[in-house]
N, C-alpha and C positions, 0 to 999 in steps of 0.2 A: 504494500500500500504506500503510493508518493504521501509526502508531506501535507499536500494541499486535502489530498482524500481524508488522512488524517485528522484535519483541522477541522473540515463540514462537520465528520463523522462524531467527534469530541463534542460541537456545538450543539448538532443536535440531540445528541444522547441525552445531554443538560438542558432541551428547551431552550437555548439563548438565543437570541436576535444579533443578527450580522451589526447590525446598531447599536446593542449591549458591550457586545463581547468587542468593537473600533471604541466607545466610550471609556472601556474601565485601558483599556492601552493608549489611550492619545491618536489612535489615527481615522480615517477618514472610511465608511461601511465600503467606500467602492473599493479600497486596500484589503479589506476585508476578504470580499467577494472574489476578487484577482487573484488572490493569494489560494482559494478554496478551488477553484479553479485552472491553477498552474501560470496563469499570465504572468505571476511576478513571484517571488518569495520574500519572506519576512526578517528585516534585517536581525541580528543576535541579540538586543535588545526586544524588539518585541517578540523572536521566540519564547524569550524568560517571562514577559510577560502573560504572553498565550497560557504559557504552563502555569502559571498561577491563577487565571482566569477558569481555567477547565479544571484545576485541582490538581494534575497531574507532575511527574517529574520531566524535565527537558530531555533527558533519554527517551524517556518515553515518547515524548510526545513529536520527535525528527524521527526516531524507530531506531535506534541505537542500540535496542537490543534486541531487535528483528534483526539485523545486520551483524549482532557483534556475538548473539550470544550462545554459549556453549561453544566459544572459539576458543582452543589449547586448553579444553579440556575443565573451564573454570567456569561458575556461575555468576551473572551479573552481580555484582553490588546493588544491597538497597540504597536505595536514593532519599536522602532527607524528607521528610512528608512537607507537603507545601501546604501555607495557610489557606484557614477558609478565609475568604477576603471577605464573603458575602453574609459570614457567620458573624466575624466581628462587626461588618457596618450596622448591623441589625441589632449587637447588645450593644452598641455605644448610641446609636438610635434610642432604642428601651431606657437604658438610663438617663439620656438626657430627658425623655417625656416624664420618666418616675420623677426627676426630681422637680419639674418644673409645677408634676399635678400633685405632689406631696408640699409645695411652696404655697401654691394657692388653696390646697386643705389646711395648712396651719393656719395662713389668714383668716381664712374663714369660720375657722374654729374660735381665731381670737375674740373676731369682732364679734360672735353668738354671744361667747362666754361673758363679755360687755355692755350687752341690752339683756342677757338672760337674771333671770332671780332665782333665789334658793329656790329648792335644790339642782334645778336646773344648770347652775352656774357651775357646779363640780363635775355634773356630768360632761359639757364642755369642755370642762378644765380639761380633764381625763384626756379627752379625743385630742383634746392640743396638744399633749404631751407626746401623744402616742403618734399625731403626723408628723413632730418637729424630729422624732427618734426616727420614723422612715425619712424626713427631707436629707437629715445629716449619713443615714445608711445609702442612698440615692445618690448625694454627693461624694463620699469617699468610690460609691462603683466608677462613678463617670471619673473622677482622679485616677483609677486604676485600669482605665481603659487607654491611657498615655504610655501603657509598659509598652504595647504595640511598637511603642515608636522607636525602632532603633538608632535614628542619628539624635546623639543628646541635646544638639544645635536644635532640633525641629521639635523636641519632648518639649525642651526650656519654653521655644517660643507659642508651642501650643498649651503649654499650663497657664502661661501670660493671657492668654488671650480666650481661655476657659474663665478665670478667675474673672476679667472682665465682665464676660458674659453673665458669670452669677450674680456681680453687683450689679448689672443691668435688672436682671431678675429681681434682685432683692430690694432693688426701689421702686420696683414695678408691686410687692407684695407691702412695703410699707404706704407705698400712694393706695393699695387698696384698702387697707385697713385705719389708716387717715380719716380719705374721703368716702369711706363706706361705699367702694364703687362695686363691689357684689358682682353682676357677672360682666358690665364694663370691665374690671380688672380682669377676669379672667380670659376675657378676649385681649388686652393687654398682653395678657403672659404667652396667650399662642401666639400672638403675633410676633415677639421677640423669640419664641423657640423656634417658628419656621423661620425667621428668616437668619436665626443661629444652624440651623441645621441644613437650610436648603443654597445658603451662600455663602454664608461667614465660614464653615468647615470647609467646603470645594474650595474656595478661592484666597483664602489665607490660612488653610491650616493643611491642607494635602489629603482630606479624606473624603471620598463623594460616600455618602452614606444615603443615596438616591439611583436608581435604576436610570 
């Protein structure tokens, strides 16, 4: 099987769109399609990337060990397992929503426990205590989802601008519990989460966590 059969054959197996699979590599679907079809081939750069995209290892996926293996009598080598890419965008997705909808449940726990009366006002209390333990358990995930990041240049500059983000949040959760803005505020806080997740991440932090 050439390379390019290879590549359809990967894509399809996984469902992916000739458009998915040129997005998460940087290049253009009709490079895509060329490549699946033999017109061109994929420079060594986006081979590594193919193979990450498909899940596979880069032996595998040129056929290095259709080619190579059982030659003098030796058994390929395993090949380091490649990340899911799709796996992590999806829990660092999840946590940014947990902590954003555990932000806006403490608020709004506050502000109850503040027009409520006995005994009303403990039961409140309670709920506030027990969102503000999920927002801080929500916030330490999304910290822990920067281990990802191997170059410590890119870790440093995407905790900066995490940290950012939260204190955007968390003035967005003191203006709702201020001016009692109830679900104003909480359109507020989606609005700063998409557009922390749908362009602040792609375009200054290096992760599409978007199909």
């Amino acid at each position: 099987m050439v390379l390019g059969e290879r590549i359809r054959s990967r894509r399809e197996k996984l469902k992916l769109s000739q458009g998915y699979v040129a997005e998460q590599i940087g290049v253009s679907r009709q490079a895509v399609s060329k490549w699946e079809t033999g017109q061109s081939e994929p420079t060594a750069d986006n081979l590594v990337g193919l193979a990450e995209v498909f899940e596979i290892s880069l032996a595998e996926l040129v056929g290095a060990d259709e080619n190579d293996g059982g030659k003098d009598g030796f058994e390929a080598r395993p090949q380091p397992k490649t990340p899911n890419l799709i796996l992590r965008a999806n829990l660092i997705r999840l946590a940014i929503t947990a902590q954003a909808a555990f932000l806006f449940s403490s608020a709004s726990m506050f502000c109850q426990m503040q027009a409520a009366e006995y005994p009303m006002k403990d039961l409140y209390r309670g709920a506030l205590f027990v969102s503000l333990a999920l927002l801080l358990l929500s916030s330490v995930w999304m910290a822990s989802n920067h281990r990802w990041e191997e170059d410590m240049a890119r870790r440093r500059t995407n905790a900066r601008i995490e940290l950012g983000y939260c204190c955007v949040q968390l003035a967005a959760g003191f203006l709702t519990v201020y001016f009692g803005l109830g679900l104003a505020g909480a359109v507020l806080m989606i609005i700063t989460t998409c557009v922390y997740v749908l362009y602040v991440n792609p375009r200054f932090m290096g992760r599409k966590l978007t199909k």
